[in-house]
N, C-alpha and C positions, 0 to 999 in steps of 0.2 A: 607434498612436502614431507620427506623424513622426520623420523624424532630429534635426528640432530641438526638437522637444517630449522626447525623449529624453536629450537632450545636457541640456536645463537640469533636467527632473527628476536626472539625473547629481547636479551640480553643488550642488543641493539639499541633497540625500543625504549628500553629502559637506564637506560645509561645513567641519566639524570638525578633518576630514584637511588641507583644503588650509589652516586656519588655522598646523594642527601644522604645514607643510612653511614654511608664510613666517615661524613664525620659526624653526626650525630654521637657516636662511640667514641670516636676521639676526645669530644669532649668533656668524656669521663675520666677522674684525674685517678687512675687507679692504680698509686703506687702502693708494691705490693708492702717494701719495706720497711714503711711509716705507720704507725698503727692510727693516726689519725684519719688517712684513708682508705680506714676498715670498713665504711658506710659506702665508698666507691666503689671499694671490691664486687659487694655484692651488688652494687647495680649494675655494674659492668657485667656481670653474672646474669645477671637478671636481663639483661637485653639479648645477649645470647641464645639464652634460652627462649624469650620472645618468638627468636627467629624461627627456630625450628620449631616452636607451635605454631605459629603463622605455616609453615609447610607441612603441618599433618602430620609430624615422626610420630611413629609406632609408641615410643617412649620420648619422655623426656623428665630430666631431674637435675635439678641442685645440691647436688651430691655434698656434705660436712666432709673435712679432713681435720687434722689437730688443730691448724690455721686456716686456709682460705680454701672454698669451696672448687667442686671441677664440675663443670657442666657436662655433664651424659645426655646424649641423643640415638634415637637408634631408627633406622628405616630398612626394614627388610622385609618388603613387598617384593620384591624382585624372585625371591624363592630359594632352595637350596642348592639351585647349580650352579646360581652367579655366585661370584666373588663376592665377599666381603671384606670391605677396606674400614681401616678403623684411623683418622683423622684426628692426629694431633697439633694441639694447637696453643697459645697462650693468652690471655688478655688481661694480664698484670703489665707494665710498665717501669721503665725506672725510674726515679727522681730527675727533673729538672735542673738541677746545680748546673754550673752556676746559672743563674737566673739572669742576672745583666748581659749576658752576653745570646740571649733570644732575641731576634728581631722582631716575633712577637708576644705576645698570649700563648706557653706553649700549648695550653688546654682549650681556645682558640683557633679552632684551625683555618688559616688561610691559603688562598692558592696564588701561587707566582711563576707566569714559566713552565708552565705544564707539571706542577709540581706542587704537591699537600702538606704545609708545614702542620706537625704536631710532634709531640711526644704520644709515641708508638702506631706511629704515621706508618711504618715499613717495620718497626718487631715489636709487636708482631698483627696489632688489629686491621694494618691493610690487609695481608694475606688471609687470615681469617674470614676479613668480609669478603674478599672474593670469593674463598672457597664459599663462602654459604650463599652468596650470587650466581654462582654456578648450578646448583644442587637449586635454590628459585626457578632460573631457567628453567632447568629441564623438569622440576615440576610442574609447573605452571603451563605448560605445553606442552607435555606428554606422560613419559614413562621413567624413571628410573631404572638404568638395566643394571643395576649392581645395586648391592647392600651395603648402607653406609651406616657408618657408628663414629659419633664424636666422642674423645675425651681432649678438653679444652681448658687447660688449667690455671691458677692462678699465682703461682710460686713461682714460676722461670725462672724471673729475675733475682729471686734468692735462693734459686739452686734446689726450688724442689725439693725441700726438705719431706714434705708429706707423701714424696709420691708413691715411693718403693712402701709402705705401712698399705696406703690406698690401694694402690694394686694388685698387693697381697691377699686383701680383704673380698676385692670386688673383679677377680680377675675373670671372673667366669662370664661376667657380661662385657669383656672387649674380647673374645674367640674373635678372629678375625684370621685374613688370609697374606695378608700384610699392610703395614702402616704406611700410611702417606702423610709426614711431618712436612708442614710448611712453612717453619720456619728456619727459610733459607732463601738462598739469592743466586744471580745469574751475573754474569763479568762483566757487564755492558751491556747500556740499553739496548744494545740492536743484536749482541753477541747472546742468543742463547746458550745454554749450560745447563749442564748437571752432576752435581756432588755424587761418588758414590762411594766416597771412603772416608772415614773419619778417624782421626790420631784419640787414642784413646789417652789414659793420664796415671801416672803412679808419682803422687806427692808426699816427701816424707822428711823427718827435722833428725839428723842426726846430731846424736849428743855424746860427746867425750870428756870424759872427768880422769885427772893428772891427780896432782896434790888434794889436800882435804882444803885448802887454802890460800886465794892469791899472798904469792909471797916479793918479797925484794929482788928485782932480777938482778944487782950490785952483788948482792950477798950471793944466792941461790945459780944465778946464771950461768951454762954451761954444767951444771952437777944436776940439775936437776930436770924430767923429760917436762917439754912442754907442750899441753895439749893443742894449745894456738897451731906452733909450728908443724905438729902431727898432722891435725887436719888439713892445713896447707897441701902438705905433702903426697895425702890420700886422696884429694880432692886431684892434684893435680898428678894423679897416678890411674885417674879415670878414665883416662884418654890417651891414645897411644899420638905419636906424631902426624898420622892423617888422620888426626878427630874422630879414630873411631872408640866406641867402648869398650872397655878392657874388662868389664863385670865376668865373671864366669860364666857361660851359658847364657849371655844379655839375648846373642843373636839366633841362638839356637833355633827359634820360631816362627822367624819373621820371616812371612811370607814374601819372595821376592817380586820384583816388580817384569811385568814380562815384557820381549822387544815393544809388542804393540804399545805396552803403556809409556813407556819410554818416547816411543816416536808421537804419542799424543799429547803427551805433557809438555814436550819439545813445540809445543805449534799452539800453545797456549798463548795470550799475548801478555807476558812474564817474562819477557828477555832480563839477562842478569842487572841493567843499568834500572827497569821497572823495578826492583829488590830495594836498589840502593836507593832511589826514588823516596818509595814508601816508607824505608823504614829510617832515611835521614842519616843513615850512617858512612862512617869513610871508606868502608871496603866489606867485600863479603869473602868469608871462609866457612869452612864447614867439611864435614867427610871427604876426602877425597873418591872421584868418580863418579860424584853426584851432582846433576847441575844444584842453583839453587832453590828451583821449584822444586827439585825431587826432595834435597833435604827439608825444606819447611812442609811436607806436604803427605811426604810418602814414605819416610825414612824415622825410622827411632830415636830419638835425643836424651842426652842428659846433661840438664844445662842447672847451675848454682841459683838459685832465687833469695840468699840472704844468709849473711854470716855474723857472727858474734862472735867475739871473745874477750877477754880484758878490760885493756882503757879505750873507749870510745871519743870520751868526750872531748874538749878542744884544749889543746897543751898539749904537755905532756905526764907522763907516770910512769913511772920505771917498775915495771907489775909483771911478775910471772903468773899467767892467768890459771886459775885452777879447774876451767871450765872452758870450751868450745862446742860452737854450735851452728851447723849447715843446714839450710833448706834445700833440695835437691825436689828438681822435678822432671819426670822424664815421658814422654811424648812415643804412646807405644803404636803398633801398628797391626793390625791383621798376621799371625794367631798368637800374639803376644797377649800376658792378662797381668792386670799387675800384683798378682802372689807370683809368677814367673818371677819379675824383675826384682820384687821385693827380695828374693831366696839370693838371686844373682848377687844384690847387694850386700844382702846378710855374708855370703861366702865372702865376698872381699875381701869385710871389714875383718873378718873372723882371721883371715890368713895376712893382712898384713897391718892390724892395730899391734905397736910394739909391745912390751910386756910395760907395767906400770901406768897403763891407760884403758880404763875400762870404758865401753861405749855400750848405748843401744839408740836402735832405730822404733821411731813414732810415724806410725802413720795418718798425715793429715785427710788426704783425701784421692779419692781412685775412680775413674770408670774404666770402661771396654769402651777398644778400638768400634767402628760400625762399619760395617761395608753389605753392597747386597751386589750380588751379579748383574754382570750387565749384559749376559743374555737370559735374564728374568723378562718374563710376561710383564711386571709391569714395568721395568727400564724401558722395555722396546715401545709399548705404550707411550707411554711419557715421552721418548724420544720422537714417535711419530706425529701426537699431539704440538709438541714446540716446535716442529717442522711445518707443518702446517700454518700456525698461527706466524712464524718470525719468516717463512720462506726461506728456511737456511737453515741443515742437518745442526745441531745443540753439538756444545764440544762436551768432552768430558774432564771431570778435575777431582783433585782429591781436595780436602780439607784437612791444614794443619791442625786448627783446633780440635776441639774436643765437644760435643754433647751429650749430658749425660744421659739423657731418655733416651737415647737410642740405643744406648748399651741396656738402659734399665728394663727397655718392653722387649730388649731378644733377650734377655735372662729369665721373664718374669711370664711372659707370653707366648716366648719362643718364634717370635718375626721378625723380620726384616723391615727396618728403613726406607723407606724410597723418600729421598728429599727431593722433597718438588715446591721452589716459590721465587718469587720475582722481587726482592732486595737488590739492589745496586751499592756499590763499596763505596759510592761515596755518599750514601742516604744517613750519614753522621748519626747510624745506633750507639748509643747509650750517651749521647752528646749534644749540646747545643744547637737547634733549630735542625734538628732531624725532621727528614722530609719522606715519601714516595713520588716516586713520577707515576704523575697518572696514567699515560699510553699505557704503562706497564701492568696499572691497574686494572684495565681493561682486557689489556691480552691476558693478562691471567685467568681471568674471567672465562675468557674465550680458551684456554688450554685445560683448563680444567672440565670446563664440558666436554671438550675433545677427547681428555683421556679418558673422561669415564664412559663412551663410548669404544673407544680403541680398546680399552681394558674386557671389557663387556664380550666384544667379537674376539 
């Protein structure tokens, strides 16, 4: 029997146990963004790192950050001419709200339907324990042919404030040859998938100040400029009439998209009525020449996320406002970064705020676009891995969102992404009676030994 025939018979075997161990974890309420479940944090840390002592890593540590700890593991028995993969991951959680609307305990985990309710059932401590089920397997019955490094943190769900400090600090023990983040998800249960581009983010609060003073729009109106109507104006001067951006040099960068990705996105199962579907709305529009997966997916956006000016409140006021104010947020893409867009914006504003309105731009917050090749050794890997396990070649997709680690460890480390995890869209993350399907748990289980074999040869 091979080392990998070995590892999945393992896996087999033990099905039961590693059901016992994920929810064991589950029932750690470990939100990150309550400070009364500071005590959870580190248990949920603490069991973590359990795991990989119970498996003999080389190292292991409960690493301090400004706020919540990151679990470091490290096993590199394999040698210096395997690969080393470095294994991100999360086991923070988000709050339960509302609560009445759980069918049950979400820290409780029960099964229904081939399916594990909890809060961070699928983001992200299903996938975690797989992976560390996997890495069991193939210890516990043979060899390791690759060198793994965990960094496993606990801020996700607030956005990672510690990490880029962390990283900085400790960057010399994640050298690796590129990351395998898992969290992430596949289109349907039976449809494997793999992300391999990610919309990057440049959010910013433009402010435009007119008069020193809202004034009388009876008295003042028509003599005097208004910042309200300005912004209106500039906002609605962003965009030419096929939705595309008007910024100077927006698109200078953007990597285009090639036939093949086109004819692959096309055969994704996201027909235009799936859009309308999901997002509940009466019609889709967007860039012309783009279906609608390309623009949510693969295309640069710049869409309003909130206005202010004047009278808000309910009535009326007859008020010439002496202040306006936009949130703009735009969704970048492969080799776009957001000082590009920011500079793009800057020119606009510069060449068409009128004289008696002074503005500036604030930046709320940014990462980089992420993408990794998909003729990389580990894409191909990965792809042969889900092949094997689901009997059916994985499609490929981009992702409209945005993650910020993924821009943060190729800035900071210099690798590549490979999202690799078994999330389903309808596993209700960050939401009431969020679940995993278990099959999926298992075949993760089982793709994850496969690649780190496939990776290996």
């Amino acid at each position: 029997m091979s080392n990998l025939e070995a590892a999945l018979t393992y896996a087999h075997d033990h099905k039961k146990d590693f059901l016992n161990d994920l929810l064991s974890i589950l029932r750690i309420p470990s939100i990150s963004t309550l400070p009364e479940h500071n005590a959870d944090i580190v248990a949920s840390a603490q069991w973590i790192a359990s795991q990989l002592e119970e498996l003999s890593f080389d190292e292991v540590e409960i690493m301090p950050t400004s706020r919540h700890p990151v679990v470091y593991g490290s096993w590199t028995k394999a040698g210096t001419q395997a690969p080393t993969i470095l294994v991100y991951g999360h086991y923070d959680v988000q709050p339960v709200d509302p609560l009445d609307q759980w069918g049950t305990d979400p820290f409780d985990p029960r099964i229904r339907e081939d399916n594990v309710f909890a809060r961070g059932a699928s983001d992200m401590k299903g996938q975690v324990v797989a992976h560390l089920k996997a890495m069991e397997a193939i210890l516990k019955s043979g060899n390791l042919p690759v060198n793994i490094k965990y960094m496993i943190e606990g801020e996700e769900e607030i956005g990672s404030p510690s990490l880029e400090a962390f990283l900085k600090n400790h960057g010399d023990l994640f050298e690796c040859d590129f990351c395998l983040n898992a969290d992430s998800g596949i289109l349907g249960a039976e449809i494997p998938s793999m992300s391999y581009a990610l919309r990057g983010l440049a959010y910013f609060e433009i402010r435009l100040q007119g008069p020193s003073t809202d004034m009388h729009s009876g008295i003042f109106g028509g003599a005097v400029v208004n910042p309200g109507n300005i912004l209106c104006s500039l906002i609605a001067g962003m965009k030419d009439q096929d939705y595309k951006v008007t910024l100077p040099g927006f698109y200078d960068h953007v990597r285009p998209l090639t036939q093949d990705e086109h004819k692959e996105l096309a055969q994704l199962p996201q027909p235009e009525d799936w859009w309308l579907k999901q997002s509940g709305a009466n019609a889709l529009d967007g860039e012309k020449g783009f279906t609608s997966t390309e623009r949510a997916t693969a295309r640069p956006t710049l869409d309003v996320n909130g206005l202010y000016c004047g009278f808000i409140g309910e009535g009326s006021k007859t008020v010439l406002p002496a202040k306006a104010m936009a949130k703009i947020s735009m969704r970048l893409v492969p080799d776009q970064t957001p000082g590009m867009v920011k500079q793009s914006l800057e020119t606009y504003l510069a060449e068409n705020v009128p004289p008696g309105i002074s503005w500036e731009i604030k930046g709320l917050s940014s990462c980089m676009p992420g993408f990794i090749d998909r003729d990389s050794d580990a894409v191909k890997a990965a792809s042969r891995a889900l092949e094997s396990v689901w009997g059916k070649s994985p499609l490929f997709k981009r992702e409209g969102g945005s993650v910020p680690v993924v821009g943060l460890i190729r800035e900071l480390l210099g690798v590549n992404s490979l999202l690799l995890g078994f999330g389903l869209p309808d596993d209700n993350l960050h939401a009431p009676n969020e679940k995993m399907y278990l099959p999926n748990f298992y075949r993760g289980i089982e793709t994850y030994i496969r690649f780190m074999y496939e990776i290996a040869g």
